[in-house]
C-alpha positions as CSV (number, residue, x, y, z in Angstrom):
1,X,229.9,27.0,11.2
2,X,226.5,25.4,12.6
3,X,225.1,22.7,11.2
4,X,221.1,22.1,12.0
5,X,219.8,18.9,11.0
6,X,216.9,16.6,11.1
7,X,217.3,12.6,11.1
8,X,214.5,10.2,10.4
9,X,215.2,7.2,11.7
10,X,214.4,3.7,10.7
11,X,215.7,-0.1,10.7
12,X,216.9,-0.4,7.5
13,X,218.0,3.4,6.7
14,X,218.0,6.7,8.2
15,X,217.4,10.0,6.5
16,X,219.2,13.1,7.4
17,X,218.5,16.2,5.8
18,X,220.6,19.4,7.4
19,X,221.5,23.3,6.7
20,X,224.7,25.2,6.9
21,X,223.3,28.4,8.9
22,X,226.5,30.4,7.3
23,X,225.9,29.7,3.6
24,X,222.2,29.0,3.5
25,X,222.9,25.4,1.8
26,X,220.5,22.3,2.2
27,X,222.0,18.8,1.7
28,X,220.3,15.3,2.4
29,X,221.9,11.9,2.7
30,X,220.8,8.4,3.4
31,X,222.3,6.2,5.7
32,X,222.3,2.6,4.9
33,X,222.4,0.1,6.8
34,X,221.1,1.9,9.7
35,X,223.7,0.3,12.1
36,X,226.0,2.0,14.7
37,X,229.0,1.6,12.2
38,X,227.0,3.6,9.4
39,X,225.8,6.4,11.8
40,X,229.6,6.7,12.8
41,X,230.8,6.8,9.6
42,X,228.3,9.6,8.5
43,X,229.1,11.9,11.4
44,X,232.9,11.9,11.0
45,X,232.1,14.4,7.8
46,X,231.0,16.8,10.6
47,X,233.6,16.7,13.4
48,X,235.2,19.9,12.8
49,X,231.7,21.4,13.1
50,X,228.8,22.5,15.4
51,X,225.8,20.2,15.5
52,X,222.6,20.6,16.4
53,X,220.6,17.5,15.8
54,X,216.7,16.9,15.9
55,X,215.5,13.1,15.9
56,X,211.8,11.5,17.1
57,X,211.7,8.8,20.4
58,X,211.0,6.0,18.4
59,X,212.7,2.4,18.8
60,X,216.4,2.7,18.3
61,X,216.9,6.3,19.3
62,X,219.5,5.5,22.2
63,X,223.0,4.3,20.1
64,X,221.9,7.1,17.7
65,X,222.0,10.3,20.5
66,X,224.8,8.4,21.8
67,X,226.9,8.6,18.9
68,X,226.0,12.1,18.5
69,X,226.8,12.6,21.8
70,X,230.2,11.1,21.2
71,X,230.9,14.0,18.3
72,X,229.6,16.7,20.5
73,X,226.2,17.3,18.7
74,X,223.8,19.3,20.6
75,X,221.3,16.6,20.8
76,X,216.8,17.0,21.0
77,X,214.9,14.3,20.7
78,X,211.1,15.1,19.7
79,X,208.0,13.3,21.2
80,X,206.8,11.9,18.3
81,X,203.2,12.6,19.1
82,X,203.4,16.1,19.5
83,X,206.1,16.2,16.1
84,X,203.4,15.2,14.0
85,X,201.1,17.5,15.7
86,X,202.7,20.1,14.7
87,X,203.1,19.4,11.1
88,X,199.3,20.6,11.6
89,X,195.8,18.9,10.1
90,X,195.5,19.4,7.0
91,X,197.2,16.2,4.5
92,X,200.1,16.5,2.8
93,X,202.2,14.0,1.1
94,X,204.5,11.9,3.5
95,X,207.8,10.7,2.9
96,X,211.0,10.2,4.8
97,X,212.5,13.3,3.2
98,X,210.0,15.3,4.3
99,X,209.6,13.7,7.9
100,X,213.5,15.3,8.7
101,X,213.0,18.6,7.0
102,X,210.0,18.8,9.4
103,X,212.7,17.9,12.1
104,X,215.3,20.3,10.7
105,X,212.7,23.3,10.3
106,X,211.7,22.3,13.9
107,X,215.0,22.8,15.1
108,X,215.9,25.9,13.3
109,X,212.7,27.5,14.5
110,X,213.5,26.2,18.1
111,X,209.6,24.4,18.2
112,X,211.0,20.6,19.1
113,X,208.9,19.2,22.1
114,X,211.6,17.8,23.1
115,X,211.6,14.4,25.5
116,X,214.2,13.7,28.3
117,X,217.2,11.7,27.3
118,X,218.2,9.6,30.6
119,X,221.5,9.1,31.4
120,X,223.1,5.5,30.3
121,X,222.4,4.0,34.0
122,X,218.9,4.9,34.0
123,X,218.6,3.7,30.7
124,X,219.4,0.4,31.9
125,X,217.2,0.1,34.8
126,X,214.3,1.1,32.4
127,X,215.2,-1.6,30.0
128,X,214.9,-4.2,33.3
129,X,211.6,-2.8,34.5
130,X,209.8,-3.0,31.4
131,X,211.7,-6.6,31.0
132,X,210.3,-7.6,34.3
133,X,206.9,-6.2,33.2
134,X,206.8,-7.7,29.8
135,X,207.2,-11.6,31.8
136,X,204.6,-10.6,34.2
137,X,202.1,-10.1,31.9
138,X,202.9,-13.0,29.9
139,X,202.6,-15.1,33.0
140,X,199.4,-13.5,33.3
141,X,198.0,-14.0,30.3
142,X,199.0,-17.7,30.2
143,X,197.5,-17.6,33.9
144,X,193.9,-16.3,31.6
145,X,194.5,-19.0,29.2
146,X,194.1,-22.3,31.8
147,X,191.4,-20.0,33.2
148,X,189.8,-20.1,29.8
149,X,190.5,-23.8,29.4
150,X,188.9,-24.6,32.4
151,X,185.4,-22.4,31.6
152,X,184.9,-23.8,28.1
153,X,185.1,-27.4,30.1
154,X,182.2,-26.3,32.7
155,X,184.9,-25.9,35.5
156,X,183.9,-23.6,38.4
157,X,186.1,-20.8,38.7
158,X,188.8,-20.8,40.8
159,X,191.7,-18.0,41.8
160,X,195.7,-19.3,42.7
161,X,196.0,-21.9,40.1
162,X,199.9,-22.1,39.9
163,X,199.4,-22.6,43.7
164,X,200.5,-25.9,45.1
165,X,196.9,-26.5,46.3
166,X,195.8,-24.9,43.0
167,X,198.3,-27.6,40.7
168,X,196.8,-30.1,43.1
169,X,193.0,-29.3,42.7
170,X,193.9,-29.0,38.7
171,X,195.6,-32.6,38.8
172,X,192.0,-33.9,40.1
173,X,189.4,-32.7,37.7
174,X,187.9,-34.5,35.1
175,X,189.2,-32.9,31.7
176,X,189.5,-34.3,28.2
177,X,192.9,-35.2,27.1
178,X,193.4,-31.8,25.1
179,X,192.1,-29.7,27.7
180,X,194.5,-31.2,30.1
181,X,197.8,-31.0,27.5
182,X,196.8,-26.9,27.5
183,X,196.4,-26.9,31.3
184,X,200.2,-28.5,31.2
185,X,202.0,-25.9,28.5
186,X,200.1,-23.3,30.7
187,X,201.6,-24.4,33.8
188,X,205.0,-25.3,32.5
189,X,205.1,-21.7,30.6
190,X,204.5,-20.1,33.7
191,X,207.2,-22.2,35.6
192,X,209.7,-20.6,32.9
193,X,208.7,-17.4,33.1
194,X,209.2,-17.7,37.4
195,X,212.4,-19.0,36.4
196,X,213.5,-15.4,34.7
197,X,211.8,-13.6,37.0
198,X,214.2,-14.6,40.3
199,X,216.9,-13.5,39.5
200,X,215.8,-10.0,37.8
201,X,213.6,-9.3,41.2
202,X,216.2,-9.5,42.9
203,X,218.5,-7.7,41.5
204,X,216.1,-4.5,41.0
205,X,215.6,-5.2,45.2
206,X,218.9,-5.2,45.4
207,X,219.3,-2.3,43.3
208,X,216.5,-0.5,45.3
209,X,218.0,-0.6,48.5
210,X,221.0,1.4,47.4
211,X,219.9,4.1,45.0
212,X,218.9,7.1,46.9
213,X,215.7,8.0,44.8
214,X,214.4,4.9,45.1
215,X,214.6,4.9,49.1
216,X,213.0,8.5,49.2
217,X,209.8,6.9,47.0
218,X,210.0,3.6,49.7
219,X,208.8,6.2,52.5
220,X,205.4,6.6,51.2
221,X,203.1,4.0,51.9
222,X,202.4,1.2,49.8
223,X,205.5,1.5,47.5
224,X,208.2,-1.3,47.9
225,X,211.5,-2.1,46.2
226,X,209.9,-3.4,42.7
227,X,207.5,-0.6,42.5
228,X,210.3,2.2,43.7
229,X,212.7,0.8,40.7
230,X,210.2,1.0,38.4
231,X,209.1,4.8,39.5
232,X,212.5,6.0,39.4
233,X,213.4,4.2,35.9
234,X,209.8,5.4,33.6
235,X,209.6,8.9,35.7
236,X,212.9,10.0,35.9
237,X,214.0,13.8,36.0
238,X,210.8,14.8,37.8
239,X,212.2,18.9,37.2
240,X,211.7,18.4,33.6
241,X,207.7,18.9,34.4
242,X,206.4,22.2,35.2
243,X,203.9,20.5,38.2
244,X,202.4,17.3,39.4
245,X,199.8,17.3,36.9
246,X,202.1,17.1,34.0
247,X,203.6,13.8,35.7
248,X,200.2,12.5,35.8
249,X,199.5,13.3,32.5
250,X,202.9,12.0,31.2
251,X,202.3,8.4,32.7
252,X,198.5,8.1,31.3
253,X,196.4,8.2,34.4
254,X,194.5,11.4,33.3
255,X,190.7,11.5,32.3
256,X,190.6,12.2,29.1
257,X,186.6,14.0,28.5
258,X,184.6,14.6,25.4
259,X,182.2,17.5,25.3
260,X,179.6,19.3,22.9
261,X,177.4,21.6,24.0
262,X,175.1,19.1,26.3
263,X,176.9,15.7,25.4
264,X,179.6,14.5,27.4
265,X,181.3,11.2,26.9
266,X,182.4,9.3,29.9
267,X,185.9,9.9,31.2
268,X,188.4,7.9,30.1
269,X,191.9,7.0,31.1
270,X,194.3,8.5,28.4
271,X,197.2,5.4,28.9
272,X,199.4,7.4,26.6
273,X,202.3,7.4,28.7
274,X,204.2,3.6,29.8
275,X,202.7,0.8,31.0
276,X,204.9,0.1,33.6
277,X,204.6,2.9,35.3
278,X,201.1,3.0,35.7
279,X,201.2,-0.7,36.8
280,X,204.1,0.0,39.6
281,X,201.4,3.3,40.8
282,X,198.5,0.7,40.6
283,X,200.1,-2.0,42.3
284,X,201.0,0.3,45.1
285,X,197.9,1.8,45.6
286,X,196.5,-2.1,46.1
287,X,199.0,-1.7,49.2
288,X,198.1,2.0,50.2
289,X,194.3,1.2,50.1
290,X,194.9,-1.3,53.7
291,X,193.4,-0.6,57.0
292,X,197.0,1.3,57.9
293,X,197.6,3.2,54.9
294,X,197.3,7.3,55.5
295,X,194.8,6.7,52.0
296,X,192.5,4.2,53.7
297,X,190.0,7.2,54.4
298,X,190.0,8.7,50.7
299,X,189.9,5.2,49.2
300,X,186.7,4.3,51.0
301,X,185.2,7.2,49.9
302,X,185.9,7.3,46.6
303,X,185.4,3.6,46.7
304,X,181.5,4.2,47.8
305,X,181.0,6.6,45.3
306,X,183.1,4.9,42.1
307,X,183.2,2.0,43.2
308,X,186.8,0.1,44.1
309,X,189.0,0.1,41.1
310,X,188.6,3.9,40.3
311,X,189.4,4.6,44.0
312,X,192.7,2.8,43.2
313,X,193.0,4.7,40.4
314,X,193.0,7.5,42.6
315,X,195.0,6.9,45.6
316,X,197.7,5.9,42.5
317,X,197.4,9.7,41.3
318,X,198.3,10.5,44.5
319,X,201.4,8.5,45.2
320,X,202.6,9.9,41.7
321,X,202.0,13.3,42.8
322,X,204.1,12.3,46.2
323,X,207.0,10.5,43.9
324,X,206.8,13.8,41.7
325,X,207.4,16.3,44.4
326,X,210.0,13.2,46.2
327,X,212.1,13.1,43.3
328,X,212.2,16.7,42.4
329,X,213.4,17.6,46.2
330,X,215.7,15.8,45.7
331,X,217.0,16.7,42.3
332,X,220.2,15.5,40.7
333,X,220.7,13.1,43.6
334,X,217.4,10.7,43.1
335,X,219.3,9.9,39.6
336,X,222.5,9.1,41.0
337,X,223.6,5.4,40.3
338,X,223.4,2.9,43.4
């Protein structure tokens, strides 16, 4: 007996709604609360059967596909995206019922676009990267906030504030009382946020120097132990895409283009794909753009045509076409744990 089902998951409650492929019969269920325990409980009515189990990539996929992994489930988790794409364009009523027959009809019909499901390691690493990403940008945005400070007070602009020499400069300017308290929380938020971000850099160095994939990305130039971790973690199973231009278009660095007849709308990036990765590919095109980097000719003359930052862009396309065709020579062992 197979069972084919669709789940729609949320925080409070998730919705399953499945077919017996032997008898033709359609049952539904709700699972409330939406907890580990409750998904357990619901999937011990099915251990003497076959599962095949369709759910969307949204926030708390991971202990769901894990606990039916535990019962055996033949598990496909949909890019959500592409899932409601397929529902097609013209509106129709919306409800949680109908979100996992769409799932379950998907799966019968073998249509999922299904997303790669990491293995538990790689999972982890993922969840530091895009930890260690999340405090960078919030040191950077309190870094923009003093900046802003400092401009609505007439202060000339100036670059390396949480310097020593920058603190120092900062100490000697004339500010108003307020504009001084703001410059403090600033520099005190950012102290905090160095303070997390020791020890996690060091452990995904650490963590870098051991894993084999990550090494393999470390020989091209320009991509170091932070950017190699972070590669690894949002790219992953590089065989799961058919060529390098699926990579790039997975981590949001193609140009998307709009075009009627004569009008044509500038080129945008897409940036649907994760952050992180593109920041670890533009980071380490920074590096690849030097005087010693094999790139240094392209960039410079992409650079005199598009100016700087686009030829950044592009020498990052081409370091994730490298780590694409890195990571897929090597195959199962870039994934292997350190």
């Amino acid at each position: 007996m197979t069972i084919v089902m669709g789940l729609d998951q949320h925080r409070a409650q998730i919705t399953a709604d499945w077919i017996d492929t032997d008898t033709g019969e359609i049952s539904r269920a709700r699972v409330s609360p939406a907890h580990r325990a409750g998904v357990r409980r619901f999937l011990d009515r099915f251990s003497e059967q076959k599962l095949e189990v369709a759910l969307e990539a949204t926030t708390g996929w991971r202990f769901v596909v894990e606990e039916l992994q535990r019962v055996e489930a033949d598990v496909r988790l949909a890019e959500p995206a592409e899932t409601s794409a397929r529902r097609g364009p013209k509106k129709r009523a919306k409800s949680d019922r109908a979100d996992a027959r769409h799932l379950r009809e998907l799966a019968m019909t073998g249509r999922v676009p299904e997303s790669w499901i990491p293995p538990a390691h790689i999972l982890d690493l993922r969840a530091r990267v895009r930890l260690r990403h999340t405090l960078v940008d919030q040191r950077g945005e309190w870094q923009q906030r003093m900046q802003a400070t400092l401009f609505h007070h007439g202060v000339p602009q100036r670059s390396g504030l949480i310097t020593a020499e920058g603190r120092s400069w900062l100490e000697g300017l004339d500010l108003p009382s307020s504009a001084r308290e703001q410059i403090a929380v600033g520099l005190a938020m950012v102290d905090s946020l160095e303070v997390q971000l020791g020890p996690l850099d060091r452990e995904l160095c650490a963590y870098a120097r051991r894993q084999p994939g990550c090494r393999a990305l470390m020989s091209h130039y320009g991509i170091g132990h932070l950017t190699s971790a972070t590669i690894l973690a949002e790219l992953g199973d590089a065989g799961r895409f058919s060529s390098s231009r699926e990579a790039v278009r997975y981590a949001g660095m193609d140009i998307t283009v709009h075009q009627s007849d004569s009008r044509r709308a500038p080129g945008r990036l897409s940036r649907q794909g994760p952050p992180a990765l593109r920041w670890a590919l533009f980071e380490a095109a920074q590096c690849a753009r030097r005087p010693g980097s094999p790139d240094h000719g392209y960039y410079r003359e992409v650079a005199a045509r598009l100016g700087g930052n686009r030829a950044c862009l592009a020498v990052a396309r081409k370091l994730l076409k490298r780590s694409f065709h890195t990571l897929r020579e090597l195959g199962e062992e870039a994934l292997q744990p350190a």
